[in-house]
Wavefront OBJ file of the C-alpha trace (Angstrom):
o trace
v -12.644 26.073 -1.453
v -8.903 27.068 -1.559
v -6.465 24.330 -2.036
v -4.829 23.947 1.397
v -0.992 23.397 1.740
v -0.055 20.325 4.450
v 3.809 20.316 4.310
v 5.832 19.451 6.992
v 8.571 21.877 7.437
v 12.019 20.998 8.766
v 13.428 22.940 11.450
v 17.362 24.577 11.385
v 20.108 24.074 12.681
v 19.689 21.588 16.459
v 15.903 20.766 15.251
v 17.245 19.623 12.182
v 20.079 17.624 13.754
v 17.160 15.983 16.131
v 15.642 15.060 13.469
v 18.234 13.342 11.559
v 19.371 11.387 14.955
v 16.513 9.875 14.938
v 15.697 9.387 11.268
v 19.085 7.245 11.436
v 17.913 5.294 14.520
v 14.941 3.766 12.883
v 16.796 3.232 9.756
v 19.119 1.136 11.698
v 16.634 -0.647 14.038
v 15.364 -1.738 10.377
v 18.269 -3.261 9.339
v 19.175 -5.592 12.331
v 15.226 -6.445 12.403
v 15.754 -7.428 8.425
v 18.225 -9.768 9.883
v 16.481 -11.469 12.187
v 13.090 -11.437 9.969
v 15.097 -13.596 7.470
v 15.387 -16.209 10.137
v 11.679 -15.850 10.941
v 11.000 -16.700 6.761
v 13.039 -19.321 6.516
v 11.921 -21.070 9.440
v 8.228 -21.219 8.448
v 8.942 -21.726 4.966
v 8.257 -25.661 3.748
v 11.408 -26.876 2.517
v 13.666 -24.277 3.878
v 12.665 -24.984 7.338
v 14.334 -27.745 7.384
v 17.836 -25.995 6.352
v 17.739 -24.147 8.790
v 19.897 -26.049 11.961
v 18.856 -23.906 14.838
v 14.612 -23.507 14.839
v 14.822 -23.147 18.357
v 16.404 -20.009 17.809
v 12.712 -18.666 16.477
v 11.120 -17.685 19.514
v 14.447 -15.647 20.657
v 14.559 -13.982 16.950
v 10.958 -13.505 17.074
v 11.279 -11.025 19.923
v 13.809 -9.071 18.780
v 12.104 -8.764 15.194
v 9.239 -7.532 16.662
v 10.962 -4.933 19.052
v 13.236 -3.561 16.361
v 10.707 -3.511 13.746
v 7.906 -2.546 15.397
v 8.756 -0.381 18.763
v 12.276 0.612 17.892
v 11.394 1.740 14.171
v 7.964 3.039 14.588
v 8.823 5.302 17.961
v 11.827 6.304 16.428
v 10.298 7.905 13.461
v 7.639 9.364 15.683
v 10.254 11.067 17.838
v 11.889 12.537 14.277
v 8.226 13.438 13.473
v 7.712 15.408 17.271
v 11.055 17.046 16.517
v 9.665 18.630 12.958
v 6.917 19.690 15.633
v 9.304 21.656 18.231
v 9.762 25.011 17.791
v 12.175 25.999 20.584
v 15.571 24.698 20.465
v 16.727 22.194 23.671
v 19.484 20.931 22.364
v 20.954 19.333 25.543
v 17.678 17.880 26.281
v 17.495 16.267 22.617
v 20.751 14.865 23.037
v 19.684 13.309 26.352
v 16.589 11.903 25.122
v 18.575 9.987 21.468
v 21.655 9.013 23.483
v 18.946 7.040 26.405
v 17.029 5.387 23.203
v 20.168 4.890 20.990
v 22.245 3.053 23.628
v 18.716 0.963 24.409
v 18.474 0.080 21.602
v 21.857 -1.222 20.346
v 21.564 -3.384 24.237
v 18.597 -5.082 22.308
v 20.265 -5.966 19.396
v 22.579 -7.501 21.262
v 21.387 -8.995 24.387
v 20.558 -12.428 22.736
v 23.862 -12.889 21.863
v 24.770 -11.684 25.989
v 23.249 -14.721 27.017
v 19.822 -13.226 27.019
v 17.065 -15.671 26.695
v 13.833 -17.450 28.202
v 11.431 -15.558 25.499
v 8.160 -14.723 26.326
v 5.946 -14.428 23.897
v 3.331 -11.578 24.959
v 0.988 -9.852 22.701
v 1.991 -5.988 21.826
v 5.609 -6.691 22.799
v 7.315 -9.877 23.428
v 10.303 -9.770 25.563
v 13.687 -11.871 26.420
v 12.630 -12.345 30.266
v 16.454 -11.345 31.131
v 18.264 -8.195 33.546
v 19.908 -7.347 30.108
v 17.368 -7.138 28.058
v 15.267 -5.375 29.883
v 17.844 -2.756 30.669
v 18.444 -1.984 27.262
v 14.458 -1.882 26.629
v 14.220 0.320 29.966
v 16.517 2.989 28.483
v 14.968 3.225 24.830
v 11.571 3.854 26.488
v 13.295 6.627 28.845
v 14.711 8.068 26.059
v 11.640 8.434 23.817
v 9.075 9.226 27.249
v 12.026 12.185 27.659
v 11.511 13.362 23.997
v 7.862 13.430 24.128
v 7.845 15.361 27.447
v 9.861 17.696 25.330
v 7.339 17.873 22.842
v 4.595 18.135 24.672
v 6.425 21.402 26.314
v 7.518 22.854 23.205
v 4.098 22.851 21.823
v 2.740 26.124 20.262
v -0.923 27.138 21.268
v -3.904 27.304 18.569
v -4.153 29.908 16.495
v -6.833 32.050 15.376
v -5.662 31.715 11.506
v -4.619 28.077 10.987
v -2.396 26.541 8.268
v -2.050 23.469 6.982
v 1.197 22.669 8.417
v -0.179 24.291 11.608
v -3.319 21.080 11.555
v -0.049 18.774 10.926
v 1.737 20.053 13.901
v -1.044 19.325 16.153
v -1.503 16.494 14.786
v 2.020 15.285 15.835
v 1.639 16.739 18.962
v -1.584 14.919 19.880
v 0.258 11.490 19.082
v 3.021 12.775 21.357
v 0.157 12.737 24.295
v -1.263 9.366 23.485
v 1.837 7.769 23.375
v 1.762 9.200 26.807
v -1.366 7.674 28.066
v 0.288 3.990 26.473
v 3.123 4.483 28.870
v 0.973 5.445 31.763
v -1.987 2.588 31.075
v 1.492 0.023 31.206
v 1.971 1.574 34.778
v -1.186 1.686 36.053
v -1.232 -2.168 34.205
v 1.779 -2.762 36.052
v 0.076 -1.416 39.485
v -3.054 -3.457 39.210
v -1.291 -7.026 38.545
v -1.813 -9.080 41.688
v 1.090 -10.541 43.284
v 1.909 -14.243 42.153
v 1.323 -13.696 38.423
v 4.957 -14.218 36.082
v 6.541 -15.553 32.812
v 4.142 -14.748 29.860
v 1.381 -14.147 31.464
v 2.652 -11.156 33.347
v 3.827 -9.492 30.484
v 0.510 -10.332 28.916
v -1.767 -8.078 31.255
v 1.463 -5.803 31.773
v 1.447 -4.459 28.263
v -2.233 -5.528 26.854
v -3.916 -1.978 27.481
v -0.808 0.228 26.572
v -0.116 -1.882 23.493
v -3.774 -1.287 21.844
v -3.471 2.559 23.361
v -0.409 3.432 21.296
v -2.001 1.723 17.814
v -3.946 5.269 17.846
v -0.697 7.039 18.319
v 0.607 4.930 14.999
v -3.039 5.384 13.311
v -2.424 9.624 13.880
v 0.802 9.489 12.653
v -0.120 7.699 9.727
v -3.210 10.103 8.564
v -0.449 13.279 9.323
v 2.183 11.355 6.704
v -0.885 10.378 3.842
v -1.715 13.955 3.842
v 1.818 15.426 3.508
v 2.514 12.659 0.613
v -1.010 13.630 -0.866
v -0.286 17.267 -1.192
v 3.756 16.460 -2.009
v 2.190 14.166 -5.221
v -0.089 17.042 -6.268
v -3.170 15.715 -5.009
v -5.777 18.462 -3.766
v -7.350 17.442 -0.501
v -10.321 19.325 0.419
v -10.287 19.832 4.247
v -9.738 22.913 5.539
v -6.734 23.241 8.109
v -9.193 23.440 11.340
v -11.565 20.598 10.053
v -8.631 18.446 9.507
v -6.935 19.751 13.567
v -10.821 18.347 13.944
v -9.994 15.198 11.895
v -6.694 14.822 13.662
v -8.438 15.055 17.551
v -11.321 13.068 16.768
v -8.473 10.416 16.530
v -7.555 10.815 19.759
v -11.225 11.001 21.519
v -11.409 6.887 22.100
v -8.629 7.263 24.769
v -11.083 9.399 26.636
v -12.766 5.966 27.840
v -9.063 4.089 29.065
v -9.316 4.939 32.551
v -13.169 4.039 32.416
v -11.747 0.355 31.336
v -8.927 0.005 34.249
v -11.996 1.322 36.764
v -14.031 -0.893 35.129
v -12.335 -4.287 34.809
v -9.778 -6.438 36.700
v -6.029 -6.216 34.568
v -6.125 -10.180 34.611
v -10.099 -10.263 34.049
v -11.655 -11.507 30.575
v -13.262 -7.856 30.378
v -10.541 -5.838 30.564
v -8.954 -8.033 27.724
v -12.423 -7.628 25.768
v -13.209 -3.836 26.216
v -9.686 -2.679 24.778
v -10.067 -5.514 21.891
v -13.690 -3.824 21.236
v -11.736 -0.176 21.688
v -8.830 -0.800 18.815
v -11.588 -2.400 16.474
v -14.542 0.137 16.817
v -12.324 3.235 18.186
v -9.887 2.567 14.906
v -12.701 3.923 12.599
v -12.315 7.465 14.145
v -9.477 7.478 11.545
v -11.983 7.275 8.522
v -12.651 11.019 8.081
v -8.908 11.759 7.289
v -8.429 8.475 5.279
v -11.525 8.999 2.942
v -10.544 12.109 2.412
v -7.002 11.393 1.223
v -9.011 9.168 -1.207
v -10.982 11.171 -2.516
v -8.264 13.279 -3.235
v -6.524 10.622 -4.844
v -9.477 9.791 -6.938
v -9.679 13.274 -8.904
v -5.577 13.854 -9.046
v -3.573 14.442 -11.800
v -1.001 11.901 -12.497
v 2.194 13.181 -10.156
v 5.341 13.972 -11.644
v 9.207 13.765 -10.175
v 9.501 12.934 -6.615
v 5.553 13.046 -6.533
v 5.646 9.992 -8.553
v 7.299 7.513 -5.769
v 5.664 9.658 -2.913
v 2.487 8.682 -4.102
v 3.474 5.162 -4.645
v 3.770 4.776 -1.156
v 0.659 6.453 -0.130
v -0.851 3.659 -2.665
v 0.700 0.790 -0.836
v 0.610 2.573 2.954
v -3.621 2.505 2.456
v -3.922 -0.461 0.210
v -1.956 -2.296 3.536
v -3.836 -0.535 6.051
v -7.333 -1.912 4.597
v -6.694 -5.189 4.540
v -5.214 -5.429 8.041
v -8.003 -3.884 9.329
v -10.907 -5.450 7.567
v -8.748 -8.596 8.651
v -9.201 -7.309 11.777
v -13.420 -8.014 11.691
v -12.692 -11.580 10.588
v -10.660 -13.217 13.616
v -12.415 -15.518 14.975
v -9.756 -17.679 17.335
v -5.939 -17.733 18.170
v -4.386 -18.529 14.467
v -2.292 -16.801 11.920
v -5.396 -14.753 10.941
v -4.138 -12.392 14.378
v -0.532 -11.910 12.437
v -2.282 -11.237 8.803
v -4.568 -8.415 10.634
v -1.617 -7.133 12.673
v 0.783 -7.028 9.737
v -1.333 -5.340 7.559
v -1.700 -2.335 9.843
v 1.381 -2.149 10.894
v 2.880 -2.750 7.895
v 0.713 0.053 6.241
v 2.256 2.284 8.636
v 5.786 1.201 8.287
v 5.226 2.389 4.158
v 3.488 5.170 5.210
v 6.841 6.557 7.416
v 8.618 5.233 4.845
v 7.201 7.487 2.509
v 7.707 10.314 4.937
v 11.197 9.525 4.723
v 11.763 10.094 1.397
v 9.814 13.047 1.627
v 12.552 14.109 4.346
v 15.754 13.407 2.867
v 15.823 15.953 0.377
v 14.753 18.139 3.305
v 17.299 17.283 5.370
v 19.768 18.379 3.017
v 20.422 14.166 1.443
v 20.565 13.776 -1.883
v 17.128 13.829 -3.647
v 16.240 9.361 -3.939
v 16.764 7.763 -7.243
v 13.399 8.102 -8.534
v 12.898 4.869 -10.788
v 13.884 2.639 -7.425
v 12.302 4.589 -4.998
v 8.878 4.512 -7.228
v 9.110 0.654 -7.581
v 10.238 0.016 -3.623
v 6.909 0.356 -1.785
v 4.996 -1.803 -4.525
v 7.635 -4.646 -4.169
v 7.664 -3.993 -0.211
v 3.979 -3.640 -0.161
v 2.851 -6.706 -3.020
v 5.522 -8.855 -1.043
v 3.618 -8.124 2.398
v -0.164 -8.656 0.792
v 1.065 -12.122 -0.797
v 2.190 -12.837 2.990
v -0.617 -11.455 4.664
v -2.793 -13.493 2.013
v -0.962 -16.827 2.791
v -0.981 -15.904 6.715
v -5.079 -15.618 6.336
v -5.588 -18.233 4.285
v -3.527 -20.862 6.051
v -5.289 -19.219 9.281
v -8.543 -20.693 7.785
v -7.365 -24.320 8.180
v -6.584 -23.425 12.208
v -2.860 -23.204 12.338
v -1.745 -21.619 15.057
v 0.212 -18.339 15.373
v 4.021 -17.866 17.285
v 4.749 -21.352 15.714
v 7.536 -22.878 13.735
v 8.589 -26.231 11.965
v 6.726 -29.186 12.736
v 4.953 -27.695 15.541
v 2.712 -25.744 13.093
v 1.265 -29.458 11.865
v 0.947 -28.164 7.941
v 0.389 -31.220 6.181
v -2.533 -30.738 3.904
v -2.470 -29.205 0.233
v -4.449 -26.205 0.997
v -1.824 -25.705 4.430
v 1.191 -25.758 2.417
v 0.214 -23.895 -0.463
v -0.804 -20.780 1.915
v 2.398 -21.055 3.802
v 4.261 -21.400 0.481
v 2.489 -18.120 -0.749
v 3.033 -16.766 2.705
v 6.716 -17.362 2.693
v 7.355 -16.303 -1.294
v 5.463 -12.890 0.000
v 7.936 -12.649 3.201
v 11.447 -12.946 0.790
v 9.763 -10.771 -1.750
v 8.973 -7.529 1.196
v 12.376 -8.685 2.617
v 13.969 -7.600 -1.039
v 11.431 -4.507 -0.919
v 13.249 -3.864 2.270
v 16.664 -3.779 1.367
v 15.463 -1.686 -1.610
v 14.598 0.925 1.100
v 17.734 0.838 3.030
v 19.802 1.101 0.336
v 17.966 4.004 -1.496
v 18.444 5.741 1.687
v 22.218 5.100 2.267
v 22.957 6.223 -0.690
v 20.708 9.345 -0.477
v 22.521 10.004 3.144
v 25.881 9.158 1.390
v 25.724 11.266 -1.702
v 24.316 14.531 -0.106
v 25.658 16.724 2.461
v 23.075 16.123 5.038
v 23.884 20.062 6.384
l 1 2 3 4 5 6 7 8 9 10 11 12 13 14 15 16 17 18 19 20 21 22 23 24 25 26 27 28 29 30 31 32 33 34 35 36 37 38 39 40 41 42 43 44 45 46 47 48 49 50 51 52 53 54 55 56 57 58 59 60 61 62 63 64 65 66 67 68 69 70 71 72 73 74 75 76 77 78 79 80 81 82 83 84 85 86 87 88 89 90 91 92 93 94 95 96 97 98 99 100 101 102 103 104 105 106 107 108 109 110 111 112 113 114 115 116 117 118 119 120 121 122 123 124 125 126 127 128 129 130 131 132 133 134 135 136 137 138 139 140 141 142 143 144 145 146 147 148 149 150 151 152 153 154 155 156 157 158 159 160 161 162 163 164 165 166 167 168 169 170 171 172 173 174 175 176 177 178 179 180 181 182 183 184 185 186 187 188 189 190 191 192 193 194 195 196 197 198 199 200 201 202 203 204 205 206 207 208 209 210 211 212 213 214 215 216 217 218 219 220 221 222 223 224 225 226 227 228 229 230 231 232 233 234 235 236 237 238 239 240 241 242 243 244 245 246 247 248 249 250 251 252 253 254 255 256 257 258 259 260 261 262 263 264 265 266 267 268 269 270 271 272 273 274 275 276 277 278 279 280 281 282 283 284 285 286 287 288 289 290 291 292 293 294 295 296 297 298 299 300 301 302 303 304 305 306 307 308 309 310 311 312 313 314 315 316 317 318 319 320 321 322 323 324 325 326 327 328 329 330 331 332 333 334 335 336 337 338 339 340 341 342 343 344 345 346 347 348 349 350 351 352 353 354 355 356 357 358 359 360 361 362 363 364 365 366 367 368 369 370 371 372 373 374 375 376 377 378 379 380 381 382 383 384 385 386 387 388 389 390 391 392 393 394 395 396 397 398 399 400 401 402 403 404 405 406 407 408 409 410 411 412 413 414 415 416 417 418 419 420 421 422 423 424 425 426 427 428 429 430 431 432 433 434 435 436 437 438 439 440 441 442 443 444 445 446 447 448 449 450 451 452
């Protein structure tokens, strides 16, 4: 079998400049949620809790970690990913679509500091129950459900002789549809709520379905950015360009049942919360064929050389996470930190695996090619500070403390309690660091080069 090429090519001219926009719009969403993360460390953190003079603030900070780091980031780089997929140029329609997501999102970042409060902690996304907040949350999603239209428009038919970049572009295109089908399960959520229900619970059942339907959206991404880093770090992954579009779909295939589960089970009812928990654990194996195969081709590859050497550092640390948090996943067993360790290993894994993609990119984009001794050590530091954190998150779980606490309201008095949260904390300052790294290896990639 011939070697097959998956590279991601960038796009001229507007595509290019799409793609940038957005680029810079996750990069910044990162760096206000590094801010507020620190205040999420420290306030869990024996010892340094207590230095901390305004606790109360967690729950507030909480949200708008979360929502930067996790809706704004992640949908941000998937909107620069659908723009590498468009092949017709809409420039007015890009511009639309950034300017509704940027100005939502900077109306998040600031909305706490508006007078925006009353938190409420739902699963998927937590909000600040406030006008303000959710205006500024309203136009971010408007602006990314405009860009995936767009995508979803622009996209090419099948074609008899397939590349590898051609099973990549699909791929991206097929996450552009299930992020979709998240936005319409919230609405049909939405529809379904009977009248009566508010505060936390509302938001709840509002965004329980759509929150587990866009993990597969995350999950496609994901397998499209291991095997560009795989073949950019000279691996050799043997999947031929339609097996892998195969690969890609078969992702896809457990959204199929969603509107089965809505039919089937009351928003508010203990089934409908059960059949999409059962969906995201079972369904997330469909991404096994893709994964194994990047291993494999990781198993047999030559050691990688120049910019393969810190592209392939993050593939390393984007599966390595990615396991964890989902054989976590099998192991929760009640409502403590266990839930966080799972989620932040898969999510996490993700987050290395775009940033990976984003080195990748830079050079691409016409930045300045990463300092390669940094950029190398970055997603080990980011990724052995988040497994030390997941480790003390899951092994703290095991003594019952609960999750979405802080201070003395998480009751960690034993040995065993305080050396987890200890570990747990030393991991969170150590990813935060791995963080930074990140940001600044890319502003000074963006700074140095011309970025034409």
């Amino acid at each position: 079998m011939r070697p097959t090429n998956y590279r991601l090519p960038v796009p001229a001219d507007a595509g290019r400049m799409a793609v940038r926009n957005w680029l810079v719009l996750g990069l910044l969403s990162l760096v206000a949620a590094g801010l507020f993360s620190l205040l999420l460390v420290l306030a869990r953190t024996p010892v340094l809790q207590s230095w901390i003079p305004f606790v109360d603030f967690f729950h507030v900070a909480l949200v708008v970690h979360v929502n930067l780091s996790v809706l704004v980031w992640l949908l941000a780089i998937s909107a620069a990913m659908w723009s590498l997929a468009n092949q017709t140029s809409r420039r007015s329609w890009d511009r639309f679509s950034f300017v509704l997501a940027g100005v939502g999102t900077v109306i998040i970042v600031i909305a706490p500091f508006a007078g925006a409060g009353n938190p409420q902690m739902s699963n998927y996304l937590p909000v600040l129950d406030h006008p303000l907040y959710f205006a500024g949350l309203g136009l971010f999603i408007a602006g990314i459900a405009s860009h995936l239209l767009r995508t979803m428009l622009g996209a090419r038919r099948v074609q008899n002789q397939l590349t590898g970049s051609d099973a990549l572009h699909y791929g991206v295109v097929f996450s552009a549809a299930v992020v979709a089908a998240a936005v319409l399960s919230v609405w049909a959520s939405a529809a379904d709520i009977t009248d009566g229900v508010s505060g936390q619970v509302y938001f709840e059942f509002l965004f329980w379905g759509g929150g587990h339907v866009i993990q597969f959206a995350f999950t496609l991404l994901m397998m499209v950015c291991w095997l560009v880093l795989a073949e950019a770090s000279g691996c050799r992954i043997d999947l031929t360009p339609r097996l892998a579009l195969v690969f890609l779909l078969f992702l896809c295939l457990p959204i199929i049942t969603v509107p089965f589960l809505y039919l089937g089970h009351d928003v508010a009812s203990p089934g409908h919360r059960l059949a999409f928990t059962e969906l995201m654990k079972y369904g997330g194996l469909s991404c096994l064929p893709v994964g194994l195969a990047v291993v494999a081709g990781l198993w047999s590859a030559p050691a990688s050389e120049g910019e393969g050497r810190y592209l392939r550092a993050a593939l390393h640390s984007s599966i390595a996470l990615f396991a964890v948090g989902g054989l976590l996943g099998f192991l929760i067993a009640g409502l403590d930190i266990v839930i966080p360790a799972h989620y932040h290993g898969a999510t996490v894994g993700v987050t290395v695996a775009f940033m990976g993609l984003t080195y990748y990119l830079l050079p691409r984009l016409g930045f300045e090619k990463p300092a390669a001794r940094a950029t190398f050590w970055q997603p080990y530091i980011y990724g052995g500070g988040q497994l030390m954190h997941i480790a003390g998150l899951a092994w703290t779980g095991g003594y019952g403390v609960q999750r979405k606490t802080a201070g003395a309201a998480q009751a960690v008095d034993r040995f065993g309690e305080v050396a987890g949260m200890g570990l747990m904390g030393f991991g969170g300052l150590v990813s935060v660091l791995g963080g930074l790294m990140f940001l600044v290896i890319c502003y000074r990639s963006m700074r140095r080069g011309r970025g034409n």
